[in-house]
N, C-alpha and C positions, 0 to 999 in steps of 0.2 A: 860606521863604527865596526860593523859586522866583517867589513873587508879590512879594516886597520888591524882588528883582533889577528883576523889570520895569518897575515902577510908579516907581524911583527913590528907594527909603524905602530909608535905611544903616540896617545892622543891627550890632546891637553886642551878641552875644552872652556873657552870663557865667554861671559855675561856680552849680548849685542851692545850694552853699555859705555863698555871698555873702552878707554881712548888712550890715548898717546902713553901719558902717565899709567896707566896699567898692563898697555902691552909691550911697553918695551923691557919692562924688569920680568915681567912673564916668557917675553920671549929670552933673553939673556939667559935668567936663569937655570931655559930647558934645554937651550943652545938646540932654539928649534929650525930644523932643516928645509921646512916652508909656511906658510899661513893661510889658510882656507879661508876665502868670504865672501859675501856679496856684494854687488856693485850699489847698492841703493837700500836702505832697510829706513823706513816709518820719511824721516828729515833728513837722516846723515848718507854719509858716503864711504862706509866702510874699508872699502878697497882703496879708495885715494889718501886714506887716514894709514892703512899700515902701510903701502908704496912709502908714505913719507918719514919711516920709523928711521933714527939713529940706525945705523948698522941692522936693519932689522933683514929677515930671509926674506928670498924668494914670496912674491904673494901670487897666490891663484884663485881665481874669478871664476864661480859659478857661471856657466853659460858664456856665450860668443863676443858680449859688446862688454868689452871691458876698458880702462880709464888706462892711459901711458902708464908704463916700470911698474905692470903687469899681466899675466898670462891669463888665457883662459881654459877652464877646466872643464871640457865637455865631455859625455860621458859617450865610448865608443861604443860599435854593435858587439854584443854576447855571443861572438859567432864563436865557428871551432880554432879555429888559430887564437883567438882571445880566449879561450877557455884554458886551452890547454897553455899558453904563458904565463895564465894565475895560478893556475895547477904546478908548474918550474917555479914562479914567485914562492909559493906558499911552502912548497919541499924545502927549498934554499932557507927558509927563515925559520925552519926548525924550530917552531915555539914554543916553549913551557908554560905550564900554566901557573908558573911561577915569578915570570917575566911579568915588568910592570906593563898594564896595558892604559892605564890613565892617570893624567895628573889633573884633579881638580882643584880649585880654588876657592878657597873660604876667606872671609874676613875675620872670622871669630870674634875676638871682643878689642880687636884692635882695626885702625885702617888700612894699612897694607893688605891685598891678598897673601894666604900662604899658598904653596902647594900642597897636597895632599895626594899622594904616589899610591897606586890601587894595582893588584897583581889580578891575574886572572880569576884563580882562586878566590881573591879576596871577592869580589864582585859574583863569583858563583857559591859563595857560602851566606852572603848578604840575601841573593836573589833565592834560596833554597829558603832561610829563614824569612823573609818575607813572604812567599808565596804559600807556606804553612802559615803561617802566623795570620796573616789575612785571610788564610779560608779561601784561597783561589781554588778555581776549579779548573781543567782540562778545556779549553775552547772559551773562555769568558774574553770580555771584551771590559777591555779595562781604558777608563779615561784619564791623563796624565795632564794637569794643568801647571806643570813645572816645565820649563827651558829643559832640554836635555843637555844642559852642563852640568846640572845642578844632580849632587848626587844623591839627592830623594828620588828626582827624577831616572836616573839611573838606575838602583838599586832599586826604587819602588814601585816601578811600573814597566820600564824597559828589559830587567833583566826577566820580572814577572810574565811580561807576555810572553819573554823565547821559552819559558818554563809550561805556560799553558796552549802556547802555539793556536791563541787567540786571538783577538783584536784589540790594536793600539791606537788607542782615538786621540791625536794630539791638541793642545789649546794654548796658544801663549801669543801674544801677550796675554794676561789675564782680564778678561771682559765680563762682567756678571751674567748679562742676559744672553751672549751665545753659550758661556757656560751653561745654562738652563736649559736652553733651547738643543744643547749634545746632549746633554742626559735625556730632554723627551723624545729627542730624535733618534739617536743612538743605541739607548737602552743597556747604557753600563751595566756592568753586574759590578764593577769596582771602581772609584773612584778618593786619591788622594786631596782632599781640601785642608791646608793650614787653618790655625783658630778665627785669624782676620777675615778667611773666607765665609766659614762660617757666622759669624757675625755680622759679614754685610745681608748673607742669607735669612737671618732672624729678622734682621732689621728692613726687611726690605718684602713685605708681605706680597 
């Protein structure tokens, strides 16, 4: 995300969920220029699912072993020649923090996903108002049981941690008892839980 931001590449994050029916109208209507994913997540085969999109982009594969009519996406050495052609990337893309840097996806009260277009800005005025609002502090270690598509996750923990230049504890899928088990182990000083979470929390002595 952090190298999307600067480089100028929109990111358009969706739910491991997703299949056929939601990524090819997602991908359509962002007329996106490639697909980031992994070759295997829980049962499914993610990678062989967007290879087989209508007209869909380019797809690139996490790591080396990747499935046919897809690429893989290894991450090179941080040497000095690599440094200084992110430094050219990043001058070239001239960013504004006005420039849309995500599109995420809700379902709202209908079943279609929408997109939902986020500027820089918008996302550093979310992440300033959260990080006061919550009482964040400088150095706090915040636990985020949200997807990072998801723009609570986003806005309520991701952008909070670049604000307190803390600790990001991640957790997803959602599991009650390793949830438990990061907070005794971890020692959040912040953590977002929906009501449902809460609730299995009462009810679960």
């Amino acid at each position: 995300y952090l190298a999307c931001a600067r480089l100028g590449v929109v990111i358009s994050p969706v739910p491991m969920q997703f299949r056929r029916g939601e990524l090819e109208p997602v991908c359509r209507l962002t007329k996106a220029r490639a697909l980031l994913t992994v070759r295997a997540f829980k049962d499914t085969e993610p990678a062989r699912i967007a290879a087989e999109l209508a007209d869909g982009p380019p797809v690139l594969v996490l790591g080396a072993d990747v499935p046919p009519g897809t690429r893989a996406f290894v991450p090179g050495a941080a040497d000095a020649q690599a440094r200084a052609r992110a430094a050219e990337l990043e001058r070239a893309a001239d960013v504004s923090a006005d420039d849309v840097l995500t599109i995420c996806w809700t379902s709202g009260t209908e079943g279609m996903p929408k997109g939902v277009p986020r500027t820089h800005n918008h996302w550093l005025a979310i992440g300033v108002a959260h990080y006061d609002g919550a009482q964040i502090r400088p150095g706090d270690r915040l636990l985020n049981p949200f997807p990072l598509v998801n723009m609570a996750a986003i806005g309520g923990c991701f952008m909070s941690w670049l604000q307190a230049a803390g600790t990001l504890i991640l957790h997803h899928p959602f599991e009650l008892p390793v949830y438990l088990q990061q907070i005794a182990a971890e020692r959040p000083q912040y953590a977002i839980a929906p009501p449902a979470v809460l609730m299995l929390l009462l009810q679960n002595e």
